[in-house]
C-alpha positions in Angstrom: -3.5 21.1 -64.5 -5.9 20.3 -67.7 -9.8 18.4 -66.7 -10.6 15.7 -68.8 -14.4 14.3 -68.5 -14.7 10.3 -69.0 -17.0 9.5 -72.0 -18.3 6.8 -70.3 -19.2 7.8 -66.5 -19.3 11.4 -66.9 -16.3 11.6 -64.2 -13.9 14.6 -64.5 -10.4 14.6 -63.0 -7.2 16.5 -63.3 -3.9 15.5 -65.0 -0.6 17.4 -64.6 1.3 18.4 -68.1 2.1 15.1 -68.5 -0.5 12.9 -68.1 -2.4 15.2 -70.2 0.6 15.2 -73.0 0.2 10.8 -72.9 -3.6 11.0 -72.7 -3.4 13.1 -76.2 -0.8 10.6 -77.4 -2.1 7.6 -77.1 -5.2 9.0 -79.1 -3.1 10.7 -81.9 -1.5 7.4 -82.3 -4.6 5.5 -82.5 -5.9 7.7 -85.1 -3.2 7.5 -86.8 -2.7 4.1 -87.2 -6.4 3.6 -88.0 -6.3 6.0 -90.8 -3.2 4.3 -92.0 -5.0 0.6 -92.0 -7.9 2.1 -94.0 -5.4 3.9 -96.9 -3.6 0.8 -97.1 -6.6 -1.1 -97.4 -8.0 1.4 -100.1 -4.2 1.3 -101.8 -4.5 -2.4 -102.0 -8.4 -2.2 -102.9 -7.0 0.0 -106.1 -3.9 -2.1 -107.0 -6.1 -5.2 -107.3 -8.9 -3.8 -109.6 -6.2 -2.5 -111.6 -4.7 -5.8 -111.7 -8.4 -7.6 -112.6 -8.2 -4.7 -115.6 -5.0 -6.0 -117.0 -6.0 -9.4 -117.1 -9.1 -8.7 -118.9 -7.2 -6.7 -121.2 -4.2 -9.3 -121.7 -7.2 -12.0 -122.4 -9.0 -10.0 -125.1 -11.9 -10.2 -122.8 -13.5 -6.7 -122.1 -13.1 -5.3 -118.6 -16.5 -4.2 -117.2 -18.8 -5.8 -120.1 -17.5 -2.8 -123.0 -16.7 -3.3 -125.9 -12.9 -4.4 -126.3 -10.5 -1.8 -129.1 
């Protein structure tokens, strides 16, 4: 049997193997899938500057206010 202390009353109960394994689960998974929303956003953050770069470039206008070659 494992303890596990709620974070928000301070209770602490036991969970067989099981429990215990769906507890850590469910918290995995929710890590997961919030570091997996934040890398997409940053991936899509990334493809779209690069994309504002390439029109500046196609238009002859300088990206970021340099000097164009």
């Amino acid at each position: 049997m494992n303890e596990i202390k709620c974070p928000h009353c301070g209770e602490v109960f036991k969970v067989d193997a099981s429990g215990y394994a769906d507890i850590v689960k469910q918290v995995r998974d929710a890590e997961f899938s919030r570091d997996l929303d934040e890398r997409v956003k940053a991936v899509q953050r990334e493809g779209e500057q690069a994309l504002e770069l390439e029109r500046f470039s196609f238009d002859g206008r300088p990206a970021g206010g340099g000097v164009s070659a």
